[in-house]
C-alpha positions as CSV (number, residue, x, y, z in Angstrom):
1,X,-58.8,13.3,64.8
2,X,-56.5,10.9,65.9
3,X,-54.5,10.4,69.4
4,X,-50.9,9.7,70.3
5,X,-49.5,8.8,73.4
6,X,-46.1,9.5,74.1
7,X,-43.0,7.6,75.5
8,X,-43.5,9.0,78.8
9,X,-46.9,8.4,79.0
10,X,-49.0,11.4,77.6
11,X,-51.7,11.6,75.2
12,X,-51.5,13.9,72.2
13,X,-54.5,15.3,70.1
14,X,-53.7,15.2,66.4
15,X,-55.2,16.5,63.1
16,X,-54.3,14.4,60.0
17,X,-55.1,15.2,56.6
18,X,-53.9,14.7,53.1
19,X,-51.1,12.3,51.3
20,X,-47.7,12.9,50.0
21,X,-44.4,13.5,52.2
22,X,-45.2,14.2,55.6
23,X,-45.4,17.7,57.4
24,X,-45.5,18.1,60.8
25,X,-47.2,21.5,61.9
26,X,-46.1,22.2,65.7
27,X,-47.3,25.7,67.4
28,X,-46.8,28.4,69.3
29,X,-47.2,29.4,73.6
30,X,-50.2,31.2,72.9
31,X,-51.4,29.0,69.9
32,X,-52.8,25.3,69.2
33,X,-52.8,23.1,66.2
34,X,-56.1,25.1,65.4
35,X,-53.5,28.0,64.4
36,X,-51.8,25.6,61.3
37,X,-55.3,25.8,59.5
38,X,-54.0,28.3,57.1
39,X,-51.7,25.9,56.4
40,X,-53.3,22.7,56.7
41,X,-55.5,23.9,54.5
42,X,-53.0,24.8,51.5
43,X,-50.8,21.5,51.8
44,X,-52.8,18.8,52.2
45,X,-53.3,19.3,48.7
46,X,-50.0,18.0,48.2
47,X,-48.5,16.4,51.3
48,X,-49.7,14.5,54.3
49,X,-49.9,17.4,56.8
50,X,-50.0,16.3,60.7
51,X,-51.2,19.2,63.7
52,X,-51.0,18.3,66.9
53,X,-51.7,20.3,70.3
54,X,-48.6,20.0,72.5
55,X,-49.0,18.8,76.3
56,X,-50.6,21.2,78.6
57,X,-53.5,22.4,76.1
58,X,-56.6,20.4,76.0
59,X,-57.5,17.9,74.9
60,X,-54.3,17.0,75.0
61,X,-53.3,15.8,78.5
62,X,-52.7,18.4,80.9
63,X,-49.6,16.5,83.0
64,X,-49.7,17.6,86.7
65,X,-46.5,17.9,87.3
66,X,-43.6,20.8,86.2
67,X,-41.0,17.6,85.3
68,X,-43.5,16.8,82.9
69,X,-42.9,19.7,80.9
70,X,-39.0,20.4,79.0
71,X,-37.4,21.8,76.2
72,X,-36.2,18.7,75.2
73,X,-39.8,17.1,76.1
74,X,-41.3,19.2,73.5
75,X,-38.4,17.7,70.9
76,X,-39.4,14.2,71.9
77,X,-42.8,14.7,71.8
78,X,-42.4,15.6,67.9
79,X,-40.6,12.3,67.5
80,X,-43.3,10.8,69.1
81,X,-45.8,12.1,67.1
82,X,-43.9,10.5,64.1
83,X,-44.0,7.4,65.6
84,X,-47.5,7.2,66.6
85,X,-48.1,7.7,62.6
86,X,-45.9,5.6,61.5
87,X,-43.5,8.2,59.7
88,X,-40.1,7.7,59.7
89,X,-38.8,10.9,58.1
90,X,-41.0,14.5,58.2
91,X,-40.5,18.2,57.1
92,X,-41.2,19.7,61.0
93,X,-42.5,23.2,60.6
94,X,-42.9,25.3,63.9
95,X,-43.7,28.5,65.3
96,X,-42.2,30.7,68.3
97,X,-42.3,27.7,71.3
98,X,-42.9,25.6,68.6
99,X,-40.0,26.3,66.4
100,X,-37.6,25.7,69.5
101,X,-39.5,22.6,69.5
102,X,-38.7,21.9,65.8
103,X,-34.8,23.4,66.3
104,X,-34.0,21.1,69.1
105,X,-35.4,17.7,67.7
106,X,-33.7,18.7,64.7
107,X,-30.0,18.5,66.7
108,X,-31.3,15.7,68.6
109,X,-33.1,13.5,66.0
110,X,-31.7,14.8,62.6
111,X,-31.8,11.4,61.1
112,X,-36.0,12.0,61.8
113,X,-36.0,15.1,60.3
114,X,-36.0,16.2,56.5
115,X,-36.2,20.1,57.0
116,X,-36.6,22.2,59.4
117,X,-38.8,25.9,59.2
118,X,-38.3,27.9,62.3
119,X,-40.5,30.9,62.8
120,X,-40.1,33.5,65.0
121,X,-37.6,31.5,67.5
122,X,-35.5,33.7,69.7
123,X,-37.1,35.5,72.2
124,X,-35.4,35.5,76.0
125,X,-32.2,34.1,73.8
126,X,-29.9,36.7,73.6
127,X,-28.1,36.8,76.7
128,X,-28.0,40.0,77.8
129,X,-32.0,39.3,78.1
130,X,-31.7,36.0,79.6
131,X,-32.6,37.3,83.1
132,X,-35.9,39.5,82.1
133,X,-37.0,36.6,80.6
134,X,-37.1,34.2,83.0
135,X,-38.3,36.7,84.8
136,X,-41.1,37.2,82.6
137,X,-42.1,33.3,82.3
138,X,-42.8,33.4,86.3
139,X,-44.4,36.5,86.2
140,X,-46.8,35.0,83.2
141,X,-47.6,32.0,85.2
142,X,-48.4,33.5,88.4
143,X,-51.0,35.6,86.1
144,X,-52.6,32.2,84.8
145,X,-52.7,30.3,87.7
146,X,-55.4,33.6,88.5
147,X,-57.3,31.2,86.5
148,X,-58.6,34.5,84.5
149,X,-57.8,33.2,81.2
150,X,-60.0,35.7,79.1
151,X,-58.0,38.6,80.9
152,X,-55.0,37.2,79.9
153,X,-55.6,36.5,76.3
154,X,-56.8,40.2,76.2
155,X,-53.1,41.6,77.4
156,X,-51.4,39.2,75.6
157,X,-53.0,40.1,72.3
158,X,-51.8,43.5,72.8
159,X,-48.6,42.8,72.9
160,X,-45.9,44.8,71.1
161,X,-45.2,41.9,68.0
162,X,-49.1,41.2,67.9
163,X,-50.6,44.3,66.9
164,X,-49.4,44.3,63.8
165,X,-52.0,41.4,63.2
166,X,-55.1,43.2,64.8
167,X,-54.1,46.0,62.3
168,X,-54.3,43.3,59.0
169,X,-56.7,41.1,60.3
170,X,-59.3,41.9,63.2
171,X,-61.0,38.8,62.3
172,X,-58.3,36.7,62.2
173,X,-56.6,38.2,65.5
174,X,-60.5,38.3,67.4
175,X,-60.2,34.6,66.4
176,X,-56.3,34.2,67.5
177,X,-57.6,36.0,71.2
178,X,-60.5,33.4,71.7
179,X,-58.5,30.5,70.7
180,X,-55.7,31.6,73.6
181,X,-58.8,32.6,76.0
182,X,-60.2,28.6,75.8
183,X,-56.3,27.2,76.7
184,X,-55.5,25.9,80.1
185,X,-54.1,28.0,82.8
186,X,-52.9,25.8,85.3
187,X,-51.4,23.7,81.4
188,X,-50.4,27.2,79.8
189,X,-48.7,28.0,83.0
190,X,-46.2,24.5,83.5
191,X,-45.6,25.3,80.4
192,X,-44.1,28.6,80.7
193,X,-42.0,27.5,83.7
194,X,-41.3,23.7,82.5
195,X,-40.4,24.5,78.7
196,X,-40.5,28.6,78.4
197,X,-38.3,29.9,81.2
198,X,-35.9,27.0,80.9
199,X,-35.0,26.3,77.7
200,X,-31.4,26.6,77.0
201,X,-30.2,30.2,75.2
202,X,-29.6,29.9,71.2
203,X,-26.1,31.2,72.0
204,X,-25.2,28.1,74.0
205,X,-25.8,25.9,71.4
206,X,-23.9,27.5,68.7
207,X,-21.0,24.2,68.5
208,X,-24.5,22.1,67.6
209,X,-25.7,24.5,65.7
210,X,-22.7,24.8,63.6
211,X,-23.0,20.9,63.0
212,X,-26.8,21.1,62.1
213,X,-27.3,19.4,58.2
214,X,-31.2,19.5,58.5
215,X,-32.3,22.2,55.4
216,X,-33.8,24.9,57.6
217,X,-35.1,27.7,56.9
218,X,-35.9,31.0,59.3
219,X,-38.8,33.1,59.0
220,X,-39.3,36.4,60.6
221,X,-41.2,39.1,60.8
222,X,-39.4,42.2,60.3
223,X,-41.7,43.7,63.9
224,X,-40.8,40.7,66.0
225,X,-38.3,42.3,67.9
226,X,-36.9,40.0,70.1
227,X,-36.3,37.3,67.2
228,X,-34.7,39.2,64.7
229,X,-31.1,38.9,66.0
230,X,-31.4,35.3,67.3
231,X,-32.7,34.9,63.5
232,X,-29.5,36.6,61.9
233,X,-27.5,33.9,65.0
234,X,-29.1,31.2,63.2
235,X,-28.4,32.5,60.0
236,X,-24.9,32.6,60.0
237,X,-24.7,29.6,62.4
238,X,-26.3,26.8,61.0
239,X,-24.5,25.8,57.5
240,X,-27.5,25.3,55.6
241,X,-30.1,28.0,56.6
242,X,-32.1,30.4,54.4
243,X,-33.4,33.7,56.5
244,X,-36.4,35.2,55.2
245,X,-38.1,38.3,56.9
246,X,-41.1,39.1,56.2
247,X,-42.0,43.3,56.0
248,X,-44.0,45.2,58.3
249,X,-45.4,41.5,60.6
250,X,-45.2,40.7,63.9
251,X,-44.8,37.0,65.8
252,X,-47.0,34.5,64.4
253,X,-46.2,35.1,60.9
254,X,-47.8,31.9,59.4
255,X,-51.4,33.3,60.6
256,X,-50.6,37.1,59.9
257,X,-49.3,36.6,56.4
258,X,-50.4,33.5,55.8
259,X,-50.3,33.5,52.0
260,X,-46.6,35.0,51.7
261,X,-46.0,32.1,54.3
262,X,-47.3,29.5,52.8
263,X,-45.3,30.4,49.4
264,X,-42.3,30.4,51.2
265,X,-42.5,27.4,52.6
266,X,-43.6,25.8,49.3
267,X,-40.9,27.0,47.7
268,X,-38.7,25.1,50.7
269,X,-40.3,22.3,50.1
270,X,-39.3,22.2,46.4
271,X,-36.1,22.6,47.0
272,X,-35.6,20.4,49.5
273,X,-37.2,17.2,47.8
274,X,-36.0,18.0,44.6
275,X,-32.4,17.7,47.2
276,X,-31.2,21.3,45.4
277,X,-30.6,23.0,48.6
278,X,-27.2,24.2,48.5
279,X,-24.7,24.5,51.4
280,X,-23.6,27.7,52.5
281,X,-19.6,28.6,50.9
282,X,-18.0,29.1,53.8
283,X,-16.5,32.3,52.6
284,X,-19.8,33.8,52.4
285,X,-19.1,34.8,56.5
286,X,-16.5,36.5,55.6
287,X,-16.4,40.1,57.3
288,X,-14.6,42.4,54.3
289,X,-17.2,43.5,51.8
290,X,-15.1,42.4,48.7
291,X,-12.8,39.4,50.1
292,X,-9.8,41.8,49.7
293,X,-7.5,42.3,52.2
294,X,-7.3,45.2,54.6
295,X,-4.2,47.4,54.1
296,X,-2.1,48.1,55.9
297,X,-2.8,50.5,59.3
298,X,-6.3,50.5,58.1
């Protein structure tokens, strides 16, 4: 284990294991870096993987205060990270929260950054939902400042995009529930309202998007509802980005399918440090099926 404390003052808990090009493993609202083991596990044969749990979930530092606690906090934090190892360029892999994480210190420290997988980001983004889910984050913090986090875990394990991983893997998902049960409420909570509810929308960011030149790729479950249109958005935005959806899974794809997962992003990796990752021809958005012309009146 190893801490890092960041630029404003926090301390970060860290995993670090294995050598080779760096990987930095960032994780989702209802995970920790516990969640990357199925990863961590496959990699560091390979590369030097890094986990960390985010601010607000012991023992990390649990900052008191909402300012604390930002979309573009969580960005820095990651850069942070890399500095307190002493890396000056990492593949960033993240999941749901974390994966906005990963997105936005991608536009904002691209020179930092040497890919980019983003999994299941897009919920509350499209902006016809916008309102709900702000309305949502508050209503998920008022329930956790109940203090009842065992309660909580229960009802959000049930959720419609997380069933499909009690239906694979009861073990796995019983594990999933106690590890969201241990978290923080009053930490899980400044999250949501810090970092969750006010994060910017996908669709606002589309003119940075459109300048991203980080190699991403976007992984999806093909159950995860709320992420598969943000996910085509990112698609079709970002120059450089491969989509990949994997059938008949829910959110937190990287524990749910772990093994179809881990070969993606392998296969990523590949590409990316052998630097064959091509860049998207730009007639490849095109709208007509065959490139042809419309005639006329039709």
């Amino acid at each position: 284990m190893a801490r890092v404390t960041t630029t404003d003052g926090v301390t970060l808990d860290c995993v670090e294991t294995g050598a080779g090009a760096p990987i930095v493993f960032v994780h989702e609202f209802a995970g920790d870096k516990r969640s990357w083991e199925p990863q961590l596990r496959a990699f560091a044969r390979s590369h030097r993987c890094i986990a960390y749990d985010a601010r607000g979930y012991p023992p990390s530092d649990v900052p008191p205060d909402v300012s604390s606690y930002s979309q573009a906090r969580a960005a820095e934090d990651i850069r942070d990270v890399l500095d307190g190892f002493g890396i000056d360029r990492a593949h960033v892999v993240g999941c749901s929260m974390g994966g906005f994480a990963t997105l936005h210190f991608g536009l904002l420290f691209p020179e930092r950054a040497r890919s980019l997988l983003l999994c299941g980001v897009g919920y509350g983004a499209e902006p016809d939902r916008r309102e709900r889910f702000r309305a949502e984050a508050d209503a998920i913090a008022a329930r956790l400042r109940e203090g009842d986090m065992a309660g909580f875990a229960e009802a959000y394990a049930l959720g419609p995009t997380r069933v499909q991983f009690r239906d694979k893997d009861p073990r796995g998902w019983a594990e999933f529930k106690a590890g969201l049960a241990q978290h923080s409420p009053e930490g899980s909570a400044l999250t949501q309202l810090g970092v969750q509810k006010a994060r910017p929308s996908l669709y606002d960011l589309e003119t940075e998007l459109a300048a991203l030149e980080v190699p991403t790729l976007i992984v999806d479950g093909d159950e995860d509802w709320p992420c598969l249109a943000p996910g085509i958005f990112l698609k079709r935005t970002i120059p450089g980005a491969d989509l990949m959806t994997i059938p008949g899974t829910g959110h937190a794809c990287n524990l749910e399918e772990p093994d179809l997962f881990n070969d993606a992003l392998r296969r990523f990796l590949v590409q990316v440090e052998a630097g064959r990752l091509r860049r998207r021809d730009p007639a490849a958005a095109g709208e007509s099926i065959t490139g042809m012309p419309a005639a006329p009146g039709a």
